[in-house]
C-alpha distance (Angstrom), angle and dihedral (degrees) to the residues before:
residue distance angle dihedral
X1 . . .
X2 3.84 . .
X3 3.88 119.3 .
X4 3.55 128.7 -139.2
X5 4.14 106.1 -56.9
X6 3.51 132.0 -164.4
X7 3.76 120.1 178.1
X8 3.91 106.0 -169.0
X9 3.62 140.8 -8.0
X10 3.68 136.4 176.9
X11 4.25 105.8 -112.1
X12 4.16 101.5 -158.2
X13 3.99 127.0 -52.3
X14 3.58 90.5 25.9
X15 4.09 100.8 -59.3
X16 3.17 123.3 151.8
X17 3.90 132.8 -122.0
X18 4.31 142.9 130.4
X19 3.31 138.3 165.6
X20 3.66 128.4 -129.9
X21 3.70 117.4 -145.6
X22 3.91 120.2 -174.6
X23 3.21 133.9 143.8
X24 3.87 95.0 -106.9
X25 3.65 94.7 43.3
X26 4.27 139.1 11.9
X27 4.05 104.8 -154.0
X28 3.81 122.2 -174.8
X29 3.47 126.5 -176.9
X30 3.84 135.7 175.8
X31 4.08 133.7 -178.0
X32 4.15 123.5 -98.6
X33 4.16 94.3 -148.0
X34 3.48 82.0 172.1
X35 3.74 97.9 56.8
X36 4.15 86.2 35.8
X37 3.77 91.7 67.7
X38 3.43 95.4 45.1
X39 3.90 93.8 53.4
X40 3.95 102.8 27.1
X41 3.89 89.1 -124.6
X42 4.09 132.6 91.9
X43 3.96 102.9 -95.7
X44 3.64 113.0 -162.5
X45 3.81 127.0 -168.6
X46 4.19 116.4 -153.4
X47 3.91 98.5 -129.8
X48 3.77 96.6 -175.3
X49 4.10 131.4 17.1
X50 3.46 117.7 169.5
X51 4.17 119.8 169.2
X52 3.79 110.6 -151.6
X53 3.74 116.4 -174.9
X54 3.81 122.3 -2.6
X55 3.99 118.5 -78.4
X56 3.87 149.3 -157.9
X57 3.29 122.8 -116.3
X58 4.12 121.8 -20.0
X59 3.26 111.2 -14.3
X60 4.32 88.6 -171.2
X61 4.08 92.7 62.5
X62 3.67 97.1 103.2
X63 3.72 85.7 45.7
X64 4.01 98.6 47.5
X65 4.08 90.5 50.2
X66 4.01 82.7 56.4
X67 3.34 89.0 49.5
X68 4.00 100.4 44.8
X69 3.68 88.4 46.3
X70 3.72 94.9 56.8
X71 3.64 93.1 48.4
X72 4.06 103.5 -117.8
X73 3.22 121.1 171.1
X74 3.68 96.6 -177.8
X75 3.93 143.6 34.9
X76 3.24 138.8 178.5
X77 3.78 143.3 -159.3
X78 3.68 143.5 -174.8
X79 3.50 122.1 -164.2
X80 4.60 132.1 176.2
X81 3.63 103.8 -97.1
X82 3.41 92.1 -110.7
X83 3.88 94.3 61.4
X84 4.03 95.0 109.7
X85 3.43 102.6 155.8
X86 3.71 102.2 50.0
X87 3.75 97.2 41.7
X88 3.66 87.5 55.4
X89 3.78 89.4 47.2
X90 4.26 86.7 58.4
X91 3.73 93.4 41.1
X92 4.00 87.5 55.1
X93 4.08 88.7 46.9
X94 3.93 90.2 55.7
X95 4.18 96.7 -91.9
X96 3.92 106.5 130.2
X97 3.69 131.7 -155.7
X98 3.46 103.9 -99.4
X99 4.45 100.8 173.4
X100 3.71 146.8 -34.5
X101 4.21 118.4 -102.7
X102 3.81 122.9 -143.5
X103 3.91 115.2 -172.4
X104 3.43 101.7 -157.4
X105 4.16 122.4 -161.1
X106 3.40 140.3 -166.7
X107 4.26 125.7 -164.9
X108 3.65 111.1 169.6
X109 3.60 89.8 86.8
X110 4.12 88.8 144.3
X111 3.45 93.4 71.3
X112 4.08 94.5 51.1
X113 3.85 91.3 85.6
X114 3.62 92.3 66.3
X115 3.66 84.0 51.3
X116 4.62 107.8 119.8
X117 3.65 114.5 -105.6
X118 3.76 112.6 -80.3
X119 3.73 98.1 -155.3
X120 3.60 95.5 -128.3
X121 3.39 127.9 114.6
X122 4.33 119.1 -133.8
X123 3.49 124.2 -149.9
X124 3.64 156.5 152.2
X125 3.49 118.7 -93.4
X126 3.68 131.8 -115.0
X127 3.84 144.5 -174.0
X128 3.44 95.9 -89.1
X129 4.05 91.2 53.6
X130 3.62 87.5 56.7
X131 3.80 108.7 85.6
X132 4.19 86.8 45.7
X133 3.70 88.6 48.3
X134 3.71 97.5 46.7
X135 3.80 82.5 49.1
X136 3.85 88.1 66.3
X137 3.23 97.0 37.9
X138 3.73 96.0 51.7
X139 4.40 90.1 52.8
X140 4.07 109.5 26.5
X141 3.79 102.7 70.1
X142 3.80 111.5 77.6
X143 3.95 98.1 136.6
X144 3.61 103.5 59.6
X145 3.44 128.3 100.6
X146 3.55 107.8 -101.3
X147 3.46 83.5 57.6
X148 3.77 111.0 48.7
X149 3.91 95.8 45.0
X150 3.41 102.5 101.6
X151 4.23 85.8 -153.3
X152 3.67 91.6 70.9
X153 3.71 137.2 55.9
X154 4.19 125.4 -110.8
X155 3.44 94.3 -137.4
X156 3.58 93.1 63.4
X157 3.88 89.3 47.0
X158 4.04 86.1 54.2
X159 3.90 101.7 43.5
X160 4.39 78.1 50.7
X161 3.55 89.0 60.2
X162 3.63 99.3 36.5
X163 4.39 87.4 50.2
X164 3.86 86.5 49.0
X165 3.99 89.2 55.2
X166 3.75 90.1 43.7
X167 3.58 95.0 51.2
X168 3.99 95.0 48.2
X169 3.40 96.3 61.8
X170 4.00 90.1 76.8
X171 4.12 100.2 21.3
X172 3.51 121.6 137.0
X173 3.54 99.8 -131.1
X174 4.02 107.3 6.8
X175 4.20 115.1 90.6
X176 4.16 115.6 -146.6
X177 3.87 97.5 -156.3
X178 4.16 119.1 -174.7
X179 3.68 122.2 -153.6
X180 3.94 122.7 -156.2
X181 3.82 146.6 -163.3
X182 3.82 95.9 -153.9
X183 3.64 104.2 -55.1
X184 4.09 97.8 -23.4
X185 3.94 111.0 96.7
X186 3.70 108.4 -141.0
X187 3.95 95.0 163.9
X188 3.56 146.2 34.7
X189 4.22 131.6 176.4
X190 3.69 137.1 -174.1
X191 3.79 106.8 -145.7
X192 4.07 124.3 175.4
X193 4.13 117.8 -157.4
X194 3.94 103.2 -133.0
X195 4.07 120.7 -145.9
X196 4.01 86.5 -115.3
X197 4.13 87.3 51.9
X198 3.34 91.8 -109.9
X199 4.14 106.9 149.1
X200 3.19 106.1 -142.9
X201 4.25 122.8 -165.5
X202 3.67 109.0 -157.1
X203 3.50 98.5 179.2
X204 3.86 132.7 -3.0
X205 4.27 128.2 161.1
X206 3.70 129.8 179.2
X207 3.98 112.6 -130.0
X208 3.43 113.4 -91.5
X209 3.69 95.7 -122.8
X210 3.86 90.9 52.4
X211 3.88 93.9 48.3
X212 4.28 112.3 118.1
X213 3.28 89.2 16.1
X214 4.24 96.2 101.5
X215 4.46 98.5 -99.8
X216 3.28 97.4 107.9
X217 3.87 88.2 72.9
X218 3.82 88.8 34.9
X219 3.93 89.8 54.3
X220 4.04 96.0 42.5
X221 3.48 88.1 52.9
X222 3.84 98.5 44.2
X223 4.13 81.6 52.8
X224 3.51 97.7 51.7
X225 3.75 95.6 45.2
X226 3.59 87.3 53.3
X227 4.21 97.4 48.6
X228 3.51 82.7 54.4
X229 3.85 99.1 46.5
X230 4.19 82.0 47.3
X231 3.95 91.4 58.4
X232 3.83 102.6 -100.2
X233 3.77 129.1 156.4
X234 3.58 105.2 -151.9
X235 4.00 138.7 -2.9
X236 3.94 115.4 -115.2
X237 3.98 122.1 -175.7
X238 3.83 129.4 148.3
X239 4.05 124.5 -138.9
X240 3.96 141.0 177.3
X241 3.70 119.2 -93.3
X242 4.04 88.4 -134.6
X243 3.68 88.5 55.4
X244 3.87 94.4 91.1
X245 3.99 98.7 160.8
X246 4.00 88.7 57.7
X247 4.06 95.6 40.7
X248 4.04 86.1 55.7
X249 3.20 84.9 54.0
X250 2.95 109.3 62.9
X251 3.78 96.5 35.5
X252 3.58 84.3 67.2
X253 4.13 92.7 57.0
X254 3.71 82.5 51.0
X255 3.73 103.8 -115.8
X256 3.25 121.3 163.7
X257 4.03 129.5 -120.2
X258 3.85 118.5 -134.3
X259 3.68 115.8 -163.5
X260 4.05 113.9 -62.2
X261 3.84 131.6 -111.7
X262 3.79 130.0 -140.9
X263 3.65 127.1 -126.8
X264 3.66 126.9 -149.9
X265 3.73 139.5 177.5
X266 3.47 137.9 -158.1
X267 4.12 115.2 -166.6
X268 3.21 124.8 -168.7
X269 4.20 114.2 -122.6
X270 3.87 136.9 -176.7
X271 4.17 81.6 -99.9
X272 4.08 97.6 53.5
């Protein structure tokens, strides 16, 4: 018996997204438009897979002729680490494992006010911060995964970044935060205030020509000193297994690890 299916639909200023619901397999699927400008093809992210009961064959067809017929040339997925069977259904349909996700947290934010003066300075960004910030934003992130898939190029990975700084200068909900040393800026983060007063840092980077030299620490600290200050419950971030430097860190500031995720990719090439 088949359940309710819908192959495609169009999900608001002419995104797309569907779900596929079967009984061997419930597939959902939404559009990245931010990731579509920035690579001048539909990018589409799998936000649920589930495999139900063994199957024949390739259980994905009905979703890869959607996808061919919208013209991706990239999807992503990110499954619980424990997810075994589907990844290994992706990595048979071309997807490859791409890196491992920690989300790290931190909820002793009462005690951060006791915390020693970090010496730096936190505050909101404005226009004039931008070109500096895009700067950073443009050269600090090597580990991430538009960057280490050899399928894709860096550049696009770095005007992502430098489109997602842009952007949060004016968001609704997202917070672009500076950090100084006097007048130098050695830090920036983009941090969003959840409805459960969760803080959450989407993206943060230390200025390449302040990196090794001990503000990393400095700027984490000043950060969650100021979630606290701001009314938050708890500190939530997410971070690349392969970027060591940044994991130590924050094992240091005692945040806790929840189970990982895994990342995977599927590119289209002149082959597929």
């Amino acid at each position: 018996m088949t359940r309710n299916r819908t192959p495609h639909r169009e999900t608001g200023r002419g995104h797309a997204g569907g779900r596929i619901d079967t009984r061997h397999l419930l597939l959902e699927w939404s559009e990245a438009p931010w990731d579509t400008a920035v690579f001048g093809f539909p990018v589409l992210q799998i936000t649920a897979i589930e495999l139900r009961s063994p199957a024949r064959g390739n259980v994905l067809h009905a979703f890869e002729k959607i996808r061919d017929s919208l013209g991706a040339g990239l999807v992503s997925c990110r499954l619980p680490h424990d997810r075994l069977r589907e990844s290994i259904t992706l990595e048979e349909q071309g997807f490859r494992f791409i890196e491992m996700l920690y989300q790290p947290e931190f909820d002793d934010l009462e005690g951060t006010g006791e915390w020693v003066d970090t010496g730096l300075s936190v505050s909101r960004a404005e226009e004039a911060d931008l070109p500096a910030l895009l700067g950073i934003a443009g050269s600090a992130f090597r580990n991430e995964r538009f960057h280490v898939d050899p399928r894709l190029d860096p550049a696009l990975g770095d005007q992502r970044y430098c489109n997602w700084v842009r952007s949060s200068l004016d968001h609704p909900t997202q917070r672009l935060h500076v950090l100084r040393d006097g007048a130098h800026i050695v830090s920036f983060f983009v941090t969003e205030m959840k409805v459960d007063k969760t803080c959450y840092w989407h993206l943060n980077a230390v200025a390449p020509d302040a990196q090794g030299k001990g503000y990393g620490r400095r700027a984490w600290t000043s950060m969650l000193r100021l979630a606290g200050q701001q009314g938050a419950r708890r500190v939530r971030t997410c971070i690349v297994a392969r970027n060591h430097r940044a994991l130590n860190l924050y094992a240091r500031l005692n945040f806790r690890f929840p189970p990982p995720s895994m990342t995977f990719h599927w590119v289209k090439t002149a082959a597929s």
